[in-house]
ROVO-840311 format. One line per 3 residues: number of its first residue (from 1); their letters; for each residue x, y, z of C-alpha. Coordinates in Angstrom, 2 decimals. Layout:
BEGIN
NUM	A	X,Y,Z | ...
***
This chain:
BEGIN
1	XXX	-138.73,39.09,-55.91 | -135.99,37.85,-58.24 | -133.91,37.21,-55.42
4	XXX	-136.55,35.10,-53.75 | -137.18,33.28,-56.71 | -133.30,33.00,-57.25
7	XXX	-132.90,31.23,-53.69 | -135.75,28.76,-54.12 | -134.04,27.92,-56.92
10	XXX	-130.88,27.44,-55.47 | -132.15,25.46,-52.39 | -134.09,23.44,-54.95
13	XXX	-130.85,22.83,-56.65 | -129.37,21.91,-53.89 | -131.90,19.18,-52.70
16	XXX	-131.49,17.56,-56.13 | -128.29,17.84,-55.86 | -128.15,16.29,-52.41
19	XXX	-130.58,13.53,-53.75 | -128.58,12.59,-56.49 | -125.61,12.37,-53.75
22	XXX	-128.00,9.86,-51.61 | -129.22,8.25,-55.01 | -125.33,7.55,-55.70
25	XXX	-124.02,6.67,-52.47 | -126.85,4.26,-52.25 | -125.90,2.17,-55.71
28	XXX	-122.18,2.38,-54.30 | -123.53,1.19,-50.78 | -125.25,-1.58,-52.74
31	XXX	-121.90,-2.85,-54.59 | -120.15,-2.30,-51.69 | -121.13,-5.63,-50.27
34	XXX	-120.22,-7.84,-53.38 | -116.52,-6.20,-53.26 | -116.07,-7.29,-50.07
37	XXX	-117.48,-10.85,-50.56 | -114.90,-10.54,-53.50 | -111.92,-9.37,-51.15
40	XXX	-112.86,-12.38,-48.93 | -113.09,-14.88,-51.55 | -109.68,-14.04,-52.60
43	XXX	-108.17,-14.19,-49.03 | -109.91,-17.82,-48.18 | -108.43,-18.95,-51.54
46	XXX	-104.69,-17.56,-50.70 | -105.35,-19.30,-47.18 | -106.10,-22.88,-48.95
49	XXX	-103.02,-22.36,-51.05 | -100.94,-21.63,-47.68 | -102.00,-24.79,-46.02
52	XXX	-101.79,-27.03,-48.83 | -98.32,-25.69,-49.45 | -97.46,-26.14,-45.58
55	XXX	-98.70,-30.00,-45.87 | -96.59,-30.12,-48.88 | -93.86,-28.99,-47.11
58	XXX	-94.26,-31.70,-44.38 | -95.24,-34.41,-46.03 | -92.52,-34.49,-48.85
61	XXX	-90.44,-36.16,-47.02 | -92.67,-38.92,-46.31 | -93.93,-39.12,-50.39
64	XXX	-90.26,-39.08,-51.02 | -89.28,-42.74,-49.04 | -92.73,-44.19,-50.22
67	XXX	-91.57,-43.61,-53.61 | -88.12,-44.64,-53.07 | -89.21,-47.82,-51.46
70	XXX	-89.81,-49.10,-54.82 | -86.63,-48.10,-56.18 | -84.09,-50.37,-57.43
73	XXX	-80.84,-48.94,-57.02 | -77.65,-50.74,-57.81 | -75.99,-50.25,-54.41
76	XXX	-76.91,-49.33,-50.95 | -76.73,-45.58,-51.76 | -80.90,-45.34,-52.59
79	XXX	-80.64,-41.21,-53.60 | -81.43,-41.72,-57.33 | -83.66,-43.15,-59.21
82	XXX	-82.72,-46.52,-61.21 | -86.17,-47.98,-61.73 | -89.16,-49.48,-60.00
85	XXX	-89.09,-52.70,-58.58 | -91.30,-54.38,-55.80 | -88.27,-57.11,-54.58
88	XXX	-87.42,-54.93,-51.65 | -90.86,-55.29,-50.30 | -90.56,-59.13,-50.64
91	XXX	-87.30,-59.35,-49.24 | -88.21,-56.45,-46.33 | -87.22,-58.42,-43.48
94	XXX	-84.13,-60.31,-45.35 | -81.85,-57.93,-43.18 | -80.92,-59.36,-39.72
97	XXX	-79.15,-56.50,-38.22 | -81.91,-54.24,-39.30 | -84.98,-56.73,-38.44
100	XXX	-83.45,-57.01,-34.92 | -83.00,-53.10,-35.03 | -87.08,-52.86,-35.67
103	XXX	-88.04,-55.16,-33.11 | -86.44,-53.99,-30.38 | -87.94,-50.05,-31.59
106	XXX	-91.26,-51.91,-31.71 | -91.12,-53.94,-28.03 | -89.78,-51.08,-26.15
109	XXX	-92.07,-48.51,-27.77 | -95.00,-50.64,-26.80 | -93.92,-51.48,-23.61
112	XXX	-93.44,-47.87,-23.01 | -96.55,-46.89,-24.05 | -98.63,-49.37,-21.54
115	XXX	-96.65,-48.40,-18.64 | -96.50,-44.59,-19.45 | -100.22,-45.34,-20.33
118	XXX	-101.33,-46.50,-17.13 | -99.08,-44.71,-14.77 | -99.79,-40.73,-16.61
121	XXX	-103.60,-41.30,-16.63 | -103.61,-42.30,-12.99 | -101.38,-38.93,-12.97
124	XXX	-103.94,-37.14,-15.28 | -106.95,-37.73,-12.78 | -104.65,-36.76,-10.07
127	XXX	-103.74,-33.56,-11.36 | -107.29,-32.71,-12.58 | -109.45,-33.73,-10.13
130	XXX	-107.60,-33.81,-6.75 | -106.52,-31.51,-4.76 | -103.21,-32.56,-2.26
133	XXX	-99.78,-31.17,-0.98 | -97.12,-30.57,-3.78 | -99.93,-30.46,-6.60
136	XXX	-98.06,-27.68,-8.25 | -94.29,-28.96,-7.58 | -95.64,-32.09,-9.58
139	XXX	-96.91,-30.08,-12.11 | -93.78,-28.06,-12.75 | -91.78,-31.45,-12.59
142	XXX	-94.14,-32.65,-15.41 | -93.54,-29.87,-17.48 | -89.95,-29.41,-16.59
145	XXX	-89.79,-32.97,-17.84 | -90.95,-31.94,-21.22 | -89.34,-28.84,-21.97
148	XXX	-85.83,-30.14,-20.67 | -83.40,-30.84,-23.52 | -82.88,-35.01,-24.36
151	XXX	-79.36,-34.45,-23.82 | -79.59,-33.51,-20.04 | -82.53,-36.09,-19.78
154	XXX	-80.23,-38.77,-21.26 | -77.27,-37.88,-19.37 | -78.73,-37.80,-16.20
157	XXX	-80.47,-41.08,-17.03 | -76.47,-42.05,-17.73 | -75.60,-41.40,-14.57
160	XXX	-78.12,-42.69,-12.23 | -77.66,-46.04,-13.58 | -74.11,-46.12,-13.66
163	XXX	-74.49,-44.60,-9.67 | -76.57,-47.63,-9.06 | -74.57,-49.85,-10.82
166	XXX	-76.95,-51.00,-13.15 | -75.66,-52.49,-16.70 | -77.49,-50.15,-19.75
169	XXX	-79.27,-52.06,-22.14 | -82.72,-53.22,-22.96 | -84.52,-52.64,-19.94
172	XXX	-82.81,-49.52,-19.02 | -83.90,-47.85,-22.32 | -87.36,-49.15,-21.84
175	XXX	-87.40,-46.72,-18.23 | -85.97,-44.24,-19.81 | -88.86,-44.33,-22.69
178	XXX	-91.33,-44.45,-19.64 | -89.80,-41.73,-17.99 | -89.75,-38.98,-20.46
181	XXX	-93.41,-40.25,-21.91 | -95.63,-40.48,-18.92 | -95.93,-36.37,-18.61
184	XXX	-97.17,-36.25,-22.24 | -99.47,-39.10,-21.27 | -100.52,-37.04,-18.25
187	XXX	-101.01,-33.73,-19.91 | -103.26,-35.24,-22.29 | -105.71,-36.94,-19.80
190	XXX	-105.34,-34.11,-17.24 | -107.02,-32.04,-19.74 | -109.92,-34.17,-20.71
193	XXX	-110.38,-35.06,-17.01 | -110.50,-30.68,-16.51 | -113.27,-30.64,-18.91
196	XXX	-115.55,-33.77,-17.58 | -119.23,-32.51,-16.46 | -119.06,-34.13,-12.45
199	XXX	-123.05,-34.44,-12.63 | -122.95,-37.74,-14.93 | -120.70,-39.40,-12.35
202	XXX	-123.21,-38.16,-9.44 | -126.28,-39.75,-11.50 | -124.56,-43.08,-11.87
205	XXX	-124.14,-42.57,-7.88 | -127.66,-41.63,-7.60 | -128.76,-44.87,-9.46
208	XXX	-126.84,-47.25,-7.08 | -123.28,-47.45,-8.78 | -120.86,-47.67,-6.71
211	XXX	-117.93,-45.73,-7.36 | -115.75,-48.82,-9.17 | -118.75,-49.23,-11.36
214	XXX	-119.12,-45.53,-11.73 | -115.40,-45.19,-12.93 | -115.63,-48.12,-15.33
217	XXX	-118.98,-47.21,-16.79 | -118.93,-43.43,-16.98 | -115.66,-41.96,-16.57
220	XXX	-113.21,-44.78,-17.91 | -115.45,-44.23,-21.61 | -115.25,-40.60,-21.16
223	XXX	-111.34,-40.77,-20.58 | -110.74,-43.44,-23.25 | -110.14,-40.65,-26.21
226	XXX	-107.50,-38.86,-24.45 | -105.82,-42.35,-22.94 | -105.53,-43.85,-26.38
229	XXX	-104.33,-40.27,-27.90 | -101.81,-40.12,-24.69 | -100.36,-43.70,-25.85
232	XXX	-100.41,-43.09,-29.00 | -98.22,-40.20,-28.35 | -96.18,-41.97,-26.30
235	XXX	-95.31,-45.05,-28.71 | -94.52,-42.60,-31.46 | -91.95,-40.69,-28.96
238	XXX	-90.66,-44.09,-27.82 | -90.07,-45.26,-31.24 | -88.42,-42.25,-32.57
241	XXX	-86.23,-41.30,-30.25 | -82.41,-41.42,-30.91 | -80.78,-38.68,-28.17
244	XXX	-81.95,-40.47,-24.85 | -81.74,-44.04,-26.36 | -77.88,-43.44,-27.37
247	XXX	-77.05,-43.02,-23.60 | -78.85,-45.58,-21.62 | -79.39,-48.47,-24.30
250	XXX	-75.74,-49.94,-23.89 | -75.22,-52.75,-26.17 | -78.69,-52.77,-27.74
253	XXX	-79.34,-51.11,-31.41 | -82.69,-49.70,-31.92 | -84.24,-48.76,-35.66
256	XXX	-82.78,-44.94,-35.26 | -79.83,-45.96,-33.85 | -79.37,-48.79,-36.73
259	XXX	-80.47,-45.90,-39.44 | -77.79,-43.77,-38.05 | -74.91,-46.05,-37.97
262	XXX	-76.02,-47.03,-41.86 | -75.33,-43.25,-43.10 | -72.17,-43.96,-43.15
265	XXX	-72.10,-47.00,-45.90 | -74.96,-46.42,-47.47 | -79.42,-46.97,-46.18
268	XXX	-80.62,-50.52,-47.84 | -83.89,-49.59,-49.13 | -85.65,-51.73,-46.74
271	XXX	-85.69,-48.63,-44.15 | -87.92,-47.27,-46.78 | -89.80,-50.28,-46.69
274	XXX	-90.03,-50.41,-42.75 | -90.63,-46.92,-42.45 | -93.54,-47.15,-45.49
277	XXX	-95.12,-49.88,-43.07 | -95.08,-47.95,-39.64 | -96.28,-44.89,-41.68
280	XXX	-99.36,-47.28,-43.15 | -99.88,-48.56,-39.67 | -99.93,-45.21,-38.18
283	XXX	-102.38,-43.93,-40.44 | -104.69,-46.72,-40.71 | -104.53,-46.08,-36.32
286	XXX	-105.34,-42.59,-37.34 | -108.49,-43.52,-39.71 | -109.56,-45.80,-37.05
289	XXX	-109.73,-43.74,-34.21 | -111.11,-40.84,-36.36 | -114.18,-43.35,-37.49
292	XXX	-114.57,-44.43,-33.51 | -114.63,-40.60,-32.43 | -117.68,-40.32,-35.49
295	XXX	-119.49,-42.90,-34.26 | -119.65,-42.18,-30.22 | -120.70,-38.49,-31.41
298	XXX	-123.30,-39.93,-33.56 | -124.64,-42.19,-30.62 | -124.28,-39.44,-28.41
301	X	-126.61,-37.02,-30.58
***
């Protein structure tokens, strides 16, 4: 009898026991949650610090000759800080050498970056929507195109035109530009033309369009995104470049070359007044498209 009583006890015991084990393990279960949340919280914030540290990291360099475009140093050495002045913005195209440096960066980038333009999106729908003989060796010559280093791009570019006899300079740099910017051009509208839905084009068919009309009313809007972005690409490559422009432009002195040559004396500060402007202009382009891109999704919903 006692032992009975003893084990109903004990198994009684037990279930409390075993309650209070559920009873706890449901508070924890309940906290568990807001530790977690907590946890997360804490890695979102580290990522925010990351990125804004990363932009930091790039953009320095950029805050850096904005600010020292307004410096007033006493010689062409513009490394210190001697106090803030806004004459180098009124005098910013005082310096011949250096104006003509700019222009001819400007012309040839833009020329580069209609012909590159047109010629990689006609690429770009070739590539995405045809199918022909030596589809792939064209796309491993695109992207051998890209990945080779400028040296070997400029020094073969050297030689052809000394082969053909052809004097470097102005022209030769501006197919040179072309020639090493109409893959990224291509690449770019290859993949929007990849991703286009065929049935719009076939319902502009089905409504009597014709297949000029088709392409200039449905696909031409649909491609225009990745055609600006491709040109826009382009024109910044073109502008930039210093490697492939030192071997084919000859006796013509583009804005890197022109920066280069100046290490040596001493950078005026208006090449932090030039580059200020191309950086505004490039990011009022930026705004611009971004506003554009807002709006045709907004129609389009």
């Amino acid at each position: 009898m006692n032992t009975d009583v003893h084990g109903r006890g004990t198994a009684a015991g037990n279930a409390a026991g075993s309650g209070g084990g559920t009873t706890g393990n449901g508070t924890g279960g309940g906290t568990a949650p807001a530790a977690v949340r907590g946890r997360a919280r804490r890695r979102v914030d580290w990522g925010r610090y990351h990125t804004w540290a990363v932009l930091a990291w790039l953009f320095a360099p950029i805050v850096f000759m904005i600010v020292f475009s307004f410096n007033d140093p006493a010689g062409r050495h513009n490394i210190t800080w001697q106090g803030f002045t806004l004459k180098w913005y009124q005098n910013a195209f005082a310096h011949t050498e250096l104006n003509e440096a700019m222009f001819n960066s400007v012309s040839i980038a833009l020329l580069s970056m209609v012909v590159s333009g047109g010629l990689g999106t006609l690429l770009g729908l070739a590539l995405g929507r045809f199918t022909f003989r030596g589809k792939q060796l064209t796309n491993l010559v695109m992207f051998a195109a890209i990945s080779a280093p400028e040296v070997v791009i400029g020094a073969a570019l050297l030689s052809t035109f000394l082969m053909m006899n052809v004097t470097t300079g102005y022209w030769t740099t501006v197919i040179a530009h072309v020639m090493f910017c109409v893959s990224f051009v291509a690449i770019t509208v290859r993949a929007r033309v990849i991703t286009l839905d065929p049935r719009l084009e076939e319902a502009a068919r089905d409504l009597g369009a014709d297949s000029w009309t088709t392409f200039r009313l449905v696909t031409l809007p649909m491609l225009f995104p990745a055609i600006m972005a491709g040109g826009l690409l382009a024109f910044a490559l073109s502008i930039d470049d210093y490697i492939i422009t030192s071997f084919v432009s000859g006796d013509v002195t583009t804005f890197p070359l022109w920066i280069w040559g100046a290490t040596r004396v001493g950078i005026p500060p208006q090449v932090n007044v030039m580059g200020t402007l191309l950086f505004a202009v490039g990011l009022l382009l930026a705004v611009v498209n971004v506003v554009m891109a807002r709006r045709r999704s907004a129609a389009g919903d």
